[in-house]
C-alpha positions, 0 to 999 in steps of 0.5 A, a space after each residue: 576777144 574783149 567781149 564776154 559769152 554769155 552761158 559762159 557768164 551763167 555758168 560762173 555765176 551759178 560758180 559763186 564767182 563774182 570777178 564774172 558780172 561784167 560778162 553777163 551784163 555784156 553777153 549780147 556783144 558776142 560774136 557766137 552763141 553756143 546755141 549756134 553749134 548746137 543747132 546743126 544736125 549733122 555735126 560730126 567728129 572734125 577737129 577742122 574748127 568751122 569759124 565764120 569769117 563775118 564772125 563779128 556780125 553774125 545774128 545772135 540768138 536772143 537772150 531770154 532774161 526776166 525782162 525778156 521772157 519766151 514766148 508763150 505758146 500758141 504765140 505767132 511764131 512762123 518759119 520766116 522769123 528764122 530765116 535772117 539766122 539761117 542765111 547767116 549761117 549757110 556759108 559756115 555749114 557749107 564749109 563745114 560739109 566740106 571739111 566733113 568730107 576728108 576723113 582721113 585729114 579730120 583724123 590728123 585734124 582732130 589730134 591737132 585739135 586736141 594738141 591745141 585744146 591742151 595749148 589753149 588750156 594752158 592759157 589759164 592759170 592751174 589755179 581756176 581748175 583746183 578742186 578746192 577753188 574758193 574765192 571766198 578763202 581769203 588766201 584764195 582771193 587774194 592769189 586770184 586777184 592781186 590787185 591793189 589799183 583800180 587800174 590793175 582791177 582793170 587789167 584782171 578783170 580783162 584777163 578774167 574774160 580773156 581766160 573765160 572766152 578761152 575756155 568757153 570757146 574751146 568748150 562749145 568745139 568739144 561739144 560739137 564734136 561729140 554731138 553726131 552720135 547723139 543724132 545717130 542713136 536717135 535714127 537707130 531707134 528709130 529704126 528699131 521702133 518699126 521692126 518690133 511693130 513688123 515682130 509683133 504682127 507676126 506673133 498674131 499670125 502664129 498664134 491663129 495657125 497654134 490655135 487651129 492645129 490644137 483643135 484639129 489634131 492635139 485634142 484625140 491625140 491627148 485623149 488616147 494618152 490618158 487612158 494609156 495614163 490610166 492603165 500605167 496607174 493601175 499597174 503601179 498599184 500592183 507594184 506597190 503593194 508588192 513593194 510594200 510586202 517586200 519592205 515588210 519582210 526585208 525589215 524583219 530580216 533586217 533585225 534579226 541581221 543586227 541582232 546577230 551582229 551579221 553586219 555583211 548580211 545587215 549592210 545587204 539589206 540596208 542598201 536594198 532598202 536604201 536604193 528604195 527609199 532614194 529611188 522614191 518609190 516608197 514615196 507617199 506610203 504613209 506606212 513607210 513615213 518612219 522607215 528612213 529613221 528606221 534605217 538610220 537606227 539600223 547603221 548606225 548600230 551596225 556601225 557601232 558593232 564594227 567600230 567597237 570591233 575594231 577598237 577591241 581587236 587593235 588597242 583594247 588587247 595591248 593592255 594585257 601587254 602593259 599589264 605584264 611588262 608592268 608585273 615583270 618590272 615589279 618583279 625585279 625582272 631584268 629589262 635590257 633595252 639592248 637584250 632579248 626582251 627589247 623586241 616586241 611581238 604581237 601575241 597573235 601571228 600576223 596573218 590570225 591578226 589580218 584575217 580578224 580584221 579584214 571583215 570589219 575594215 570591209 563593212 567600215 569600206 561600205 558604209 565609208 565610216 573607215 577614215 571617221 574611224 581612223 580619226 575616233 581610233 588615232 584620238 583613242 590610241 594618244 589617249 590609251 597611250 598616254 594612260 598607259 604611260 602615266 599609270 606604268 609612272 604611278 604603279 612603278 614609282 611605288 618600288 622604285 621610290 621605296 628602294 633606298 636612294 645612292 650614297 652619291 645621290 643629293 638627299 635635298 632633292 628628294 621630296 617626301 610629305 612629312 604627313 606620311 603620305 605620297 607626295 605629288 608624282 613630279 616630286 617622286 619623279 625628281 626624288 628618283 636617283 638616276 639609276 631608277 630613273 633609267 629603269 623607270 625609262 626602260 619600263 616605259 620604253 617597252 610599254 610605249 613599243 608595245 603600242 606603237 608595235 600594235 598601232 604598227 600592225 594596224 597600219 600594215 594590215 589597212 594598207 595590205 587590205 587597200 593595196 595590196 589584197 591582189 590575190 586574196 579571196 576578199 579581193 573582190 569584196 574590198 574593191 566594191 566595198 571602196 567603190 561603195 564608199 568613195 561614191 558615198 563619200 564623194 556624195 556627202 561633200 557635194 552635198 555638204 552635209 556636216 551632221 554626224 548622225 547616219 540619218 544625214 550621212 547614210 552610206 547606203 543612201 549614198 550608194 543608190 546615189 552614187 548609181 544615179 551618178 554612175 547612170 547619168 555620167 556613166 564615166 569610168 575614169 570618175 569614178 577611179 579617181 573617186 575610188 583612188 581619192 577615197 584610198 589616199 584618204 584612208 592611207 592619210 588617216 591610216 598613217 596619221 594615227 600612227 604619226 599621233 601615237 608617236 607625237 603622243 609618246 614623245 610628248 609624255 617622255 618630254 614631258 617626264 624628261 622635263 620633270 627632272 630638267 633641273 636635276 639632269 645638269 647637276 648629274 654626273 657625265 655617266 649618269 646623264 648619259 644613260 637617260 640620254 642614250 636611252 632618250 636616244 634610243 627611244 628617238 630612234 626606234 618611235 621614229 622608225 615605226 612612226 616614219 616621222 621626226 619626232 622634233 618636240 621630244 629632240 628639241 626637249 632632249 638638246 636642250 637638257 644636253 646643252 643644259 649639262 653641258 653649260 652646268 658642267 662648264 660653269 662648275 669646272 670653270 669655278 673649280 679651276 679659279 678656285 684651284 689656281 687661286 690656292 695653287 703654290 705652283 710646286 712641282 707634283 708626282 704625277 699619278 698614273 690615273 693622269 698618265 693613262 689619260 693622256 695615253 688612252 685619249 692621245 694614242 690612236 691617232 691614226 685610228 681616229 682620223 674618221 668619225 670611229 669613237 661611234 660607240 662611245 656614245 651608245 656605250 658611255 664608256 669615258 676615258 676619265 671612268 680611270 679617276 673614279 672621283 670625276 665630279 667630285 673636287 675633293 676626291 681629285 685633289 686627294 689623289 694628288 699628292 704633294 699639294 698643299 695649300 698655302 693660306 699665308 699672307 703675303 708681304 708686301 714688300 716682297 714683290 719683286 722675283 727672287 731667284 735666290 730664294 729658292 736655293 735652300 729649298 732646291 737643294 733639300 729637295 734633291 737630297 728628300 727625294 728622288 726625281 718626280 714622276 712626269 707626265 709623258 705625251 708624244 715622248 716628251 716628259 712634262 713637269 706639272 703642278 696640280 692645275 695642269 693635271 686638273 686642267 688635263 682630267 676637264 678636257 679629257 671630260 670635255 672629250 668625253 662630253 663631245 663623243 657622246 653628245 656628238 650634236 653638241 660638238 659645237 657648243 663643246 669645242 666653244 666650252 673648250 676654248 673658253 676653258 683653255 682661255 681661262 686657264 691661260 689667262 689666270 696663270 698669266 696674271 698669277 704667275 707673270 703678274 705675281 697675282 700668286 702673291 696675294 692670293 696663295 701666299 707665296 712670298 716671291 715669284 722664283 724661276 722654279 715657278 716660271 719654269 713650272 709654268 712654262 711646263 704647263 703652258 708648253 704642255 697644254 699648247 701640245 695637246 692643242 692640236 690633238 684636242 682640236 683634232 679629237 673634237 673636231 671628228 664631230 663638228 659640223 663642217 659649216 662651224 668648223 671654219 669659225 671654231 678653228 680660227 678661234 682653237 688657233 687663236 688659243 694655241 697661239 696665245 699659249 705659246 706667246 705666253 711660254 715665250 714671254 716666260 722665257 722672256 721673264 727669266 731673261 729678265 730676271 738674270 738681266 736685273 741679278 746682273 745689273 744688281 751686281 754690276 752697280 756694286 763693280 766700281 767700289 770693288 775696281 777702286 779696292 783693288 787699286 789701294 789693296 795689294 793682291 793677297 786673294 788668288 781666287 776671283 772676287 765675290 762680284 764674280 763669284 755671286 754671278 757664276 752662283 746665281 747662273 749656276 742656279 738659274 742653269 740646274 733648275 731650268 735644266 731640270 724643269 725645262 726641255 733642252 731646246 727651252 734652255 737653250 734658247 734662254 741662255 742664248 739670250 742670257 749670253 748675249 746680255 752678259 757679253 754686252 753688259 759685263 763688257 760695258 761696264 768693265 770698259 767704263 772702269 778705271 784700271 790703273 794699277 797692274 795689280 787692279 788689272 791682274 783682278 780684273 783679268 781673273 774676274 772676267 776668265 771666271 765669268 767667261 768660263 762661266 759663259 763657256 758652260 752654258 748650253 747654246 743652240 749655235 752650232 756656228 758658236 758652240 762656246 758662246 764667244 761675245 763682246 766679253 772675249 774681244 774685250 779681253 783681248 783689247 785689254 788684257 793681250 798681255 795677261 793673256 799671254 803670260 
């Protein structure tokens, strides 16, 4: 395939693509032209690819260059100039034809045929079929022809034709076998040419015969129908001046209806006329041009006598209501939100206010102005509420502003223009002391259900008027007052008609057009689902209203609420729990007439909770840094304030294994109500006695504990006075000092807060543990630290303030259980997991903090010990040069049976039994090893240094003796010290 096509070679070159030239100067070698495939006329769909044998001397059509032009017409061109081409071509098309007749294996064929288009293709480098192919791109060209030799231009440009002759080959074959469709259309239309010249003769002949009957038989028939024309025309000439005096009279009657405010008899009339003037037959009266305005004017003040009605029977007659809840309240008259006078009642009986209403709700069913009624009455109602609410604000703060303010109440939040006159309302809002706020509350309270009980009755009343009239004597009425307006309805949505003004959207108009729709349909179940349609839009309405006063209501006692957002966290635990009880209340009852949540004003009411709740936290957490920063860690008489605390908050156990302090919160009793000075620092730490703080320096030399220190002050202390008061909880007596008792009182606040903002529990119980968390930590680092040092002035830190300590700590670690329990009645139970784990890992920080005191105190004894043991040599060496005058053991001995003695007294009296024990079991382990050890290390020579030795380890060994011990099987605490004695000293022993 070495010579190159020549279309082929036009193509390309029309391409820009010059590699190509030598193919067009070489286009007459080639073997076939695709003018040879085309020329078939029968060429069908047949991948069986017809190549002649002699392919190489078949004739080729000639080429028609600018050298060789076509031949003019009219030039002698016969049938014989094409015969050398035709026989050459004959065996070809015979094979063809052959082939033509295996379908079944063309179809097999032609997918080989399209397997090996794709083959071939693949031939050609992906490069010459790129969009972007431009040789003129120098990165292109240069990938395109890579030569650098002449040779290597000759082997590309050989290549180049060989992908041309590839491609064009391929191509020619797609063409053919696409070309039969071609000739088949062509036959078709043919065809179709022969049939429209058949169609149109015959149109021809129809049209003669149309012509023929027309003149025989139509023409007397359309005469007599004119005259019968002529008489109908005269009678409808009789009818419409008979019409036309019935308009006249019906248009007099008309206004005399509305100027009566007759609406039923006005709404008669007007669907009379309506259906006339719908039904065009006042159509071209000349004297009725302005009678559809003259309607319109008509409805629509018969609209607006029944929607001022109704306005004036469901909200304008609430007023007298906020008139007199408002005077009784200026008054001094009692409002109990709890009492009688909490109810409201309509003035009217139930059944007076329905019958009031229902004519008015049927004439708005007519004319189908109830749910646009709804709407203007819900927008009216918001608005009329919203008045109320705000002028009961203005009228009532007048008096409760001029009432003088609670002692208790911080006098800098009151704001008051110094120019004499009212300052802003948010001002006197926030200047009112709590107890006036809640009265101001309540006030509004009742003014709100007042209108909410009104919008209530409405609502009923519509419904019972829509659904539930079975029996009623206007039951009738109203079920074709709803059909007259769902169809007038259902008309103006398929017309869409947007405009308000009733010349557009006329009820009655739409009645007569909702009989046309009933004739041409005459569907009785379309037009129940109209009706039922149009009572579910009333209903929505209906109940929309009553859902926007209680959004309004909410909305304006979020709103005052939010006034006094930054007073409420500063308020104390009472006080915000009556506007929260109240705010509550309010919640509760909106929300039972409304039917609906009320989200905004409970969004607004916890997030003032939370408010409190984390003011309250903050300002306990800063008084409890500052107490245990001034705490001396002495021990207190505990108050039976505290006691009762403990008792009330801890004793019902059994009563409170379910959610049973319920009333707690609508009552807002507390358990700290028993220590009036709740929030008042001052006041707590008054009622403390024997707390002082100590603002002495601290030297700093002396950081190490001393447990002598103490033993003057012990020893004064029992004689002045008699055994303190200790607080008692699960029969256990615990010594405490003034931030345990401050301590005890905030939990007991803290419960207080979690029974009565019981949708704060969560945020309470993490308060709690942060408190808790506090409060050990800091003890921690004053105590065990010896922060106490440097901050309350404490010279050292003795073993009555471990001991105290541990008391607390023991204490609080005992009540852990019974606050978590407490808190956790109103936890939810998705949080209880998290929160327990982080209440757990509190109490258990508490105890390993008791049980590094009591690891503290063994320290302490462990040091006085190895103090005195250093000072044992010199002692052992004077007994070796000094003759035993003295009987009794020596001051080494003596010292450390003293300093026991101390440490056994005071944590005997401080500590619980099972505490001591376990300290001293420790304490008699180290004295055993360390006494034994040392005095092993010792030289004893002489008998008298040995009958010392024996005498000072008896002494210690009786000392050890008296201890307490928790070992049953070692009541008398023996050790290493006794095999010592024995190894030792057997023959002073035995003396």
């Amino acid at each position: 395939m070495d010579s190159k096509p020549s279309p082929s070679s036009g193509r390309y070159e029309n391409s820009k693509k010059p590699y190509l030239s030598k193919s067009v100067s070489d286009a007459n070698s080639h073997s076939q032209s695709l003018a040879s495939i085309l020329n078939n006329p029968h060429a069908g769909k047949s991948d069986g690819w017809w190549w002649p044998s002699n392919f190489s001397s078949l004739p080729v059509v000639p080429e028609f260059t600018p050298l060789n032009p076509l031949p003019k017409p009219g030039s002698d061109i016969t049938r014989t100039d094409f015969f050398p081409y035709i026989t050459s071509f004959s065996d070809p098309f015979c094979r063809f034809h052959d082939i033509q007749q295996h379908s079944k294996s063309s179809l097999l064929d032609d997918q080989n045929g399209e397997n090996a288009l794709v083959a071939c293709l693949r031939e050609v480098p992906a490069l010459y079929f790129k969009e972007d192919f431009h040789l003129e791109d120098g990165a292109t060209f240069k990938a395109a022809c890579p030569f650098r030799t002449t040779p290597e231009n000759l082997v590309m440009q050989e290549k180049l034709s060989q992908y041309l002759d590839v491609v064009e080959l391929h191509l020619v074959r797609e063409i053919s076998l696409r070309s039969s469709s071609f000739f088949e259309a062509q036959g078709q239309l043919e065809d179709l040419n022969s049939k429209i010249v058949e169609g149109c003769k015959r149109i021809r002949e129809l049209k003669e015969t149309i012509r023929l009957l027309d003149t025989n038989l139509v023409g007397p028939a359309r005469e007599l129908q004119d005259l019968n024309v002529k008489r109908s025309d005269l009678v409808a000439l009789q009818n419409k001046l008979k019409l036309i005096i019935y308009v006249n009279q019906a248009l007099s009657t008309l206004n005399l209806l509305v100027a009566s405010a007759d609406c039923a008899g006005a709404l008669d009339v007007t669907d009379d006329l309506q259906h006339l003037l719908d039904g065009d037959e006042l159509a071209g009266l000349h004297c009725f041009r302005h009678l559809r305005d003259e309607l319109a004017t008509s409805i629509d003040s018969i609209n607006s006598i029944l929607s001022a009605e109704f306005m004036h029977i469901t909200i304008q007659e609430t007023g007298n209501m906020d008139a007199t809840i408002t005077s009784k309240f200026k008054a001094r008259a009692t409002i109990a939100i709890n009492g009688e006078s909490h109810e409201v009642k309509l003035d009217e009986e139930t059944s007076n206010f329905r019958d009031r209403l229902l004519p008015f709700v049927i004439g708005l069913l007519r004319t189908a102005k109830l749910p646009t009624l709804l709407r203007i009455y819900r927008d009216t109602l918001t608005a009329d509420m919203k008045t109320a609410i705000k002028t009961a604000v203005e009228e009532l703060l007048r008096v409760l502003v001029a009432q003088p303010l609670d002692s208790d109440f911080v006098a800098g939040e009151r704001v008051v223009d110094t120019d004499g006159g009212s300052s802003s309302l948010a001002s006197r809002l926030r200047s009112l002391p709590p107890e006036n706020f809640v009265q101001l509350l309540k006030a509004i309270f009742m003014i709100v259900q007042a209108h909410l009980v009104q919008a209530s009755e409405v609502k009923k009343t519509i419904e019972w008027i829509i659904c539930h009239l079975d029996d009623h004597y206007a039951a009738d009425s109203v079920a074709a007052a709803i059909a007259l307006g769902a169809a007038a309805a259902e008309t103006v949505s398929e017309s869409d008609c947007q405009s308000t003004t009733f010349s557009q959207f006329s009820p009655s108009s739409n009645f007569s057009r909702a009989f046309t729709i009933q004739e041409k349909g005459n569907d009785a179940t379309t037009m129940s689902n109209l009706s039922r349609n149009f009572r579910a839009d009333i209903l929505r309405e209906n109940t929309e209203a009553v859902f926007a006063a209680c959004d309004a209501a909410h909305g304006r006692w979020a709103k005052i609420l939010g006034v006094r957002a930054p007073i409420h966290p500063k308020l104390r635990l009472q006080e915000f729990l009556n506007i929260y009880n109240i705010t509550q209340e309010f919640i509760t009852a909106t929300e039972k007439i409304g039917g609906r949540l009320g989200y905004s004003i409970r969004g607004t009411i916890q997030s003032q909770a939370k408010a409190f709740v984390d003011f309250q936290h903050e300002s306990r957490m800063a008084k409890l840094k500052a107490i245990l920063d001034q705490e001396n860690w002495a021990e207190i008489d505990v108050p039976d304030e505290f006691q009762t605390i403990v008792t009330s908050l801890f004793s019902s156990k059994s009563d409170n294994s379910g959610h049973a302090d319920d009333d707690s919160a609508g009552t807002g009793t507390s358990k700290t109500e028993v220590v009036r000075s709740s929030s008042d620092p001052s006041m707590v730490d008054a009622g403390l006695p024997n707390i002082s703080h100590n603002t002495e320096q601290t030297d700093s030399t002396s950081t190490h504990p001393d447990i002598t220190a103490q033993s003057n002050d012990t020893k004064s202390r029992e004689r002045g006075r008699s055994s303190p008061r200790v607080l008692s909880f699960g029969g256990v007596a615990y010594h405490m000092v003034n931030c345990g008792l401050i301590l005890v009182k905030m939990l007991s606040e803290y419960v207080d807060m979690n029974n009565s903002l019981t949708g704060l529990s969560s945020e309470v119980v993490h308060r709690v543990v942060d408190i808790l968390k506090f409060f050990n930590t800091r003890t921690c680092q004053l105590v065990l630290g010896a922060g106490a040092m440097q901050v309350s002035g404490l010279k050292s830190i003795t073993s009555k303030h471990l001991a105290l300590t541990s008391q607390v700590i023991g204490f609080t670690y005992t009540i852990i259980p019974e606050i978590k329990r407490i808190l956790f009645l109103r936890v939810p139970e998705t949080h209880k997991g998290l929160l327990m784990l982080e209440v757990d890992r509190v109490a258990q920080d508490y105890k390993v903090h008791r049980d590094e005191i009591h690891s503290k105190l063994v320290q302490i004894m462990r040091e006085r010990l190895l103090v005195h043991l250093r000072s044992l040599p010199q002692i052992v060496e004077s007994w070796n040069r000094q003759e035993d005058t003295d009987s009794q053991p020596s001051q080494f001995a003596r010292s450390i049976t003293k300093e026991v003695g101390l440490l056994q007294r005071v944590l005997c009296r401080t500590l619980h039994e099972v505490d001591v024990q376990a300290i001293f079991r420790q304490v008699v382990i180290i004295f055993h090893s360390q006494i034994s050890e040392a005095f092993s290390r010792l030289d004893i020579s002489s008998q008298q240094a040995r009958q010392r030795a024996y005498r000072d380890v008896q002494h210690l060994l009786g000392c050890i003796r008296s201890l307490p011990s928790d070992s049953k099987s070692n009541p008398l605490n023996w050790g290493q010290l006794d095999e010592f004695v024995e190894q030792n000293f057997g023959a002073e022993a035995s003396q």
